[in-house]
TISEKE-543775 format. One record per residue: x, y, z of N, C-alpha, C in turn. Coordinates in steps of 0.1 Angstrom, whole numbers, plus 5000, padded with zeros to 4 digits. Example, Ala and Ser with C-alpha at 12.3 -4.5 7.8 and 13.67 -1.06 7.14 Angstrom:
BEGIN
513249435078512349555078513249675078
512849785071513749895071512950005079
This chain:
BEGIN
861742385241862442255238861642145243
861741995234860941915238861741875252
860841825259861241735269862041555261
862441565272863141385269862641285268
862141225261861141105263861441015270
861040975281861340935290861040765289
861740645297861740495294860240445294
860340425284859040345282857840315295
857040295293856140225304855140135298
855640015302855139885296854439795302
853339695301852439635308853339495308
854039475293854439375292856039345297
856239275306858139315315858739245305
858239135301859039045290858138975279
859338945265858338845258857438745263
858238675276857238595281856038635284
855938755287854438805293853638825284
854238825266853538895255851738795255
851438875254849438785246850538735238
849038595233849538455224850138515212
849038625207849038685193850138795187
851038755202852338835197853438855186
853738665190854938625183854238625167
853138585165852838545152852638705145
852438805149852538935148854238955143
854838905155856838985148857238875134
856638785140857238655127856438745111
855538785113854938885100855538985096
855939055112856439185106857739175101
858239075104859839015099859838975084
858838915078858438885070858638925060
857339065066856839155053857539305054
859039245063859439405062859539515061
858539555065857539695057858339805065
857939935058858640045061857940145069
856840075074855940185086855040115089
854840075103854039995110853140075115
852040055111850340145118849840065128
849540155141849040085152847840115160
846540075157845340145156845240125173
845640055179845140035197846540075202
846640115216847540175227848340005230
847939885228848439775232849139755220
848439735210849439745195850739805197
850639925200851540045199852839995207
852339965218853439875227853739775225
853439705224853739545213854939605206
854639705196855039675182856539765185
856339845193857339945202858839845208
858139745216859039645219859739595209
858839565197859739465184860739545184
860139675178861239775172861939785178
862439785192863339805198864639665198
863239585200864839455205865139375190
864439395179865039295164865239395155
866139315145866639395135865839445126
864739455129863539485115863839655119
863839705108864339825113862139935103
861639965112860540025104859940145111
859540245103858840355109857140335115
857440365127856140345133855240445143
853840445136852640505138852040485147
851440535157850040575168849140645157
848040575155847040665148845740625152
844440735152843340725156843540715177
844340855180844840825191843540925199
842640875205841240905210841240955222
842140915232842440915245843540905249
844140965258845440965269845440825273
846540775272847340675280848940715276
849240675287851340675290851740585282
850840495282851840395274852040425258
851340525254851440535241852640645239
853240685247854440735248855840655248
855840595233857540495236858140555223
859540545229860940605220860440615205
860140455206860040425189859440465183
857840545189857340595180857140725171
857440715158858040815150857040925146
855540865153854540975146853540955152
852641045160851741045167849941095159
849241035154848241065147847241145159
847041215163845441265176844541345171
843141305177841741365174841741525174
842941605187842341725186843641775196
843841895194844941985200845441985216
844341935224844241895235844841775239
844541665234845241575234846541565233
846941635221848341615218849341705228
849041795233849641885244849141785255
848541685261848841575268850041475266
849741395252851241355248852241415250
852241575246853841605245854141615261
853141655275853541695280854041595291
853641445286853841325288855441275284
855941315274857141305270857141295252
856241265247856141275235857041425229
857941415219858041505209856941585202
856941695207855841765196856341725179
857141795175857141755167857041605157
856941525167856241375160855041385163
854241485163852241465167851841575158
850841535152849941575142848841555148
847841615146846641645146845241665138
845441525128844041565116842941545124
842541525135841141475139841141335135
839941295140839141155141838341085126
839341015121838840945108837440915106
837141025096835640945100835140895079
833840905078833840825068833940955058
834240905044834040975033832841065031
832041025032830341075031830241205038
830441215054830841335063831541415056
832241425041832641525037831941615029
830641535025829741615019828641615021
827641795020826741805031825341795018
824641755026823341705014822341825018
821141845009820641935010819541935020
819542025029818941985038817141945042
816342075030814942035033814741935026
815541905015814941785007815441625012
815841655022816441515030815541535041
814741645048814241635056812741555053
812641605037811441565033811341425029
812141375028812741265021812541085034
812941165050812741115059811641135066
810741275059809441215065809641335079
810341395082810341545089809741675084
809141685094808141815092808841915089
808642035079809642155074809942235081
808742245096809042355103808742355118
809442225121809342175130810942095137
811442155147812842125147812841965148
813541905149814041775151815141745163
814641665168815941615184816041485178
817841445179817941285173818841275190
817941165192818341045207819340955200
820540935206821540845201821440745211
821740605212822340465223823340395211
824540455202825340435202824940295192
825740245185825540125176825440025181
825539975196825639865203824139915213
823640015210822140015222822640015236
823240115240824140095257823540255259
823140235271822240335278821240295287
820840455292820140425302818440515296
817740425283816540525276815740585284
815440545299814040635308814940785314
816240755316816640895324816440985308
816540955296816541065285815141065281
814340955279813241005275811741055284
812241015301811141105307811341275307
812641295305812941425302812241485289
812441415278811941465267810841505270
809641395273808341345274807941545283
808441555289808441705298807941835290
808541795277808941915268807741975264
807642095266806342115258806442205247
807742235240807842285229807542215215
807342205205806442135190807842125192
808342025187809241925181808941785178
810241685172809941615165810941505175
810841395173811841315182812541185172
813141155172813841055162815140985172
815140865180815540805184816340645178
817840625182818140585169818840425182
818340355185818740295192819940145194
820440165175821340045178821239895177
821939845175821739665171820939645185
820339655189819939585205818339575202
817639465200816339455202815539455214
816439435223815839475238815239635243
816839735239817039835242815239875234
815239885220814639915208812839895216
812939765219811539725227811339825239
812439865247811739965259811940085259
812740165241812640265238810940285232
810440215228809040215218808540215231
808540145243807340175252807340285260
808740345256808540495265808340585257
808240545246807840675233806440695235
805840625239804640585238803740735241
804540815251803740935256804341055248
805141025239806041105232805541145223
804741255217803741305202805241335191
804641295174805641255171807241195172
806841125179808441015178808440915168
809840915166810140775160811240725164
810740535162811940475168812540395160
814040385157814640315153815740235153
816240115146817340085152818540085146
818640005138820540035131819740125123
820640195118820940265099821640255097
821940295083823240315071823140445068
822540535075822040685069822140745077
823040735093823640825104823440975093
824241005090824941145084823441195078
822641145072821341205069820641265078
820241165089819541215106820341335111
821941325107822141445116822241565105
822241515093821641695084820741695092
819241645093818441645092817741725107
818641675117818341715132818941845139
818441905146819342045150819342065166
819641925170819841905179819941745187
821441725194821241535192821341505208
821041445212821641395231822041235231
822741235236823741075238824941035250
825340965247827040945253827940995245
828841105251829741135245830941075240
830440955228831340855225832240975214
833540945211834140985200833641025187
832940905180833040895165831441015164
830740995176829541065173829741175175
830441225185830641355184831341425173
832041375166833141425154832241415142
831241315139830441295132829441425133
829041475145827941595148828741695140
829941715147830641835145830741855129
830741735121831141785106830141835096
828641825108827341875103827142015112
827842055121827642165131826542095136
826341985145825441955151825841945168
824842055177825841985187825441885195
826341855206825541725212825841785228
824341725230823641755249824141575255
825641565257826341505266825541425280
824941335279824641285293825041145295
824941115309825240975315826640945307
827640975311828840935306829840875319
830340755311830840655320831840765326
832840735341833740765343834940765334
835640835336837140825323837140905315
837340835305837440895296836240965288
834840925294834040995288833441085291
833841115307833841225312835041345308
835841305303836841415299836541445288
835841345280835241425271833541535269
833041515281832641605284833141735286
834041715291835441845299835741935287
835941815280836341885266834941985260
834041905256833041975255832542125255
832942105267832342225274833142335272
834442285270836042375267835542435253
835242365245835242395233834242495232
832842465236831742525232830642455223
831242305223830442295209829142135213
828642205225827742125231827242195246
826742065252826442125266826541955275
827041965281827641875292826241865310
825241775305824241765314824441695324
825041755338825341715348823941645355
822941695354822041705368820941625353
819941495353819241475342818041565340
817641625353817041725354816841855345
818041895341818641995334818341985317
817941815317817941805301816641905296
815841885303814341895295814542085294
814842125305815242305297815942315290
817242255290818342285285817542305268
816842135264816242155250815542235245
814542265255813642405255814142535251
815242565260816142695258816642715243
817142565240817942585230816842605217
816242545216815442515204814342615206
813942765216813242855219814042935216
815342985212816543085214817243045207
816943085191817943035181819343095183
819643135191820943255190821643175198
820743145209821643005219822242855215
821142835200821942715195822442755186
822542825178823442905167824942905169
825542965184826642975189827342815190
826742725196827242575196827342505186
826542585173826442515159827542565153
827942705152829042755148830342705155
830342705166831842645168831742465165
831042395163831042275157831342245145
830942355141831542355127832742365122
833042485137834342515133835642405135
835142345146835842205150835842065142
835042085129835241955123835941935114
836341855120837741775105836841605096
836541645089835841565079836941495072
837841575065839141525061840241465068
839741435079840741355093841241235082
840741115078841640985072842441035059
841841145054843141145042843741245045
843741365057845441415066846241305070
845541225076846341155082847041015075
846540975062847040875054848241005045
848141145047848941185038850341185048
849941245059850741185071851941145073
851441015072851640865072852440825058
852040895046852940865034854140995035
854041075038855741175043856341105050
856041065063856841005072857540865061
856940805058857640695045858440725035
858240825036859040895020860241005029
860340975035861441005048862740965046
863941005040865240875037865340825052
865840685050865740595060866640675074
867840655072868440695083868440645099
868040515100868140445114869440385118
């Protein structure tokens, strides 16, 4: 039996405490009436929690794209919990959430992630050697990292590989990634793309921060990811997670990187195992479970 959902826990004591962008938020939702309110942030959720509670707008309301634990995303109102992955949601419930209002499609990711391209002729296509593995270095779409603790490790390696480093809007970052490549035999460096999902057909093995979207992104290619330098929080539990699953390796010591890649990419049986359960963990079709979701709960007779 579910537990009782227990009173709210709110940052905000009263409307007076609401951010500016509150009221102009309820005066909309009064407005426009609507029959299901989607709430993409944990502050949203609470905001919108409070409306529902104290005005007569009477609407079914959504947590979706729920990435991380917080309490606060546990309020009465909420009639449907969207989460990345089974773990999480046995946090929620055990938080006070209703299981039965939490679903589980995974982490929305793009359309494209649902289909897999062919692999040597995109390898060829980008200019990767046929038979020569590939390591893709991630710093995240904003260039946040720390490039010398990953790439003196690389630089170590003495197995034939190929390096492809992808560094992000940051021209700075980009500038002192190229000068540490510099000892690196085939590398390349780059900075934004539009062709993520290509590099990672294309790579068989990635290292980064274990941000969300990239890890879910790996996973819908069975790619896994060598976890390092992860902030405190939350991106250490996603490490935790990691490691739970199987479908990576969680690099405590930076030390550890430069065998770890060696191992893996000398011992196809050792990265075979982390490629198979990444595969088995991806939900590619996460935004349209969860917009299907989202259209049951609406097609729900009212009953408030």
């Amino acid at each position: 039996m579910d537990r009782k959902c227990p009173a709210p826990i709110s940052i905000y004591r009263s409307r007076l405490a609401l951010p500016p962008g509150a009221q102009p938020l309820f005066r909309f939702i009064d407005d426009f009436d609507p029959d299901v309110v989607v709430a993409t942030e944990v502050g949203l959720c609470e905001i919108a929690s409070m409306h529902k509670r104290e005005s007569k707008v009477k609407f079914r309301l959504v947590g979706l794209e729920i990435v991380d634990f917080n309490q606060a995303w546990v309020q009465p109102e909420v009639d449907l919990y969207l989460c990345t992955h089974q773990d999480l949601a046995a946090e929620l419930a055990t938080a006070g959430a209703p299981s039965s209002n939490i679903v589980t499609p995974g982490q929305p990711l793009d359309p494209i992630f649902c289909r897999l391209p062919e692999r040597e002729g995109l390898r060829a296509r980008l200019g990767v050697i046929s038979d020569s593995p590939l390591l893709l270095v991630l710093f995240g779409g904003a260039g946040f990292g720390r490039p010398r603790l990953i790439l003196s490790e690389v630089a170590k390696l003495r197995h034939t590989l190929q390096v492809a480093v992808i560094t992000g809007r940051n021209p700075r970052m980009e500038k002192r990634v190229s000068a540490l490549c510099q000892g690196i035999p085939r590398s390349k460096v780059l900075d934004w793309v539009d062709n993520m999902h290509e590099w990672m057909v294309a790579a068989d093995l990635m290292v980064g921060k274990p941000e969300g979207a990239t890890l879910t992104e790996g996973f819908a290619y069975g790619l896994p990811l060598l976890a390092v330098d992860p902030l405190p929080g939350n991106e250490q539990r996603t490490c935790q997670w990691i490691e739970k699953w199987g479908g990576g390796v969680w690099i405590k010591n930076p030390a550890e990187l430069a065998p770890t890649i060696g191992r893996l990419l000398s011992r196809r049986e050792e990265l075979d195992s982390p490629s198979r359960t990444s595969r088995a963990l991806a939900r590619p079709r996460a935004a349209y479970d969860a917009a299907e979701a989202i259209l049951r709960l609406s097609s729900v007779g009212s009953g408030w």
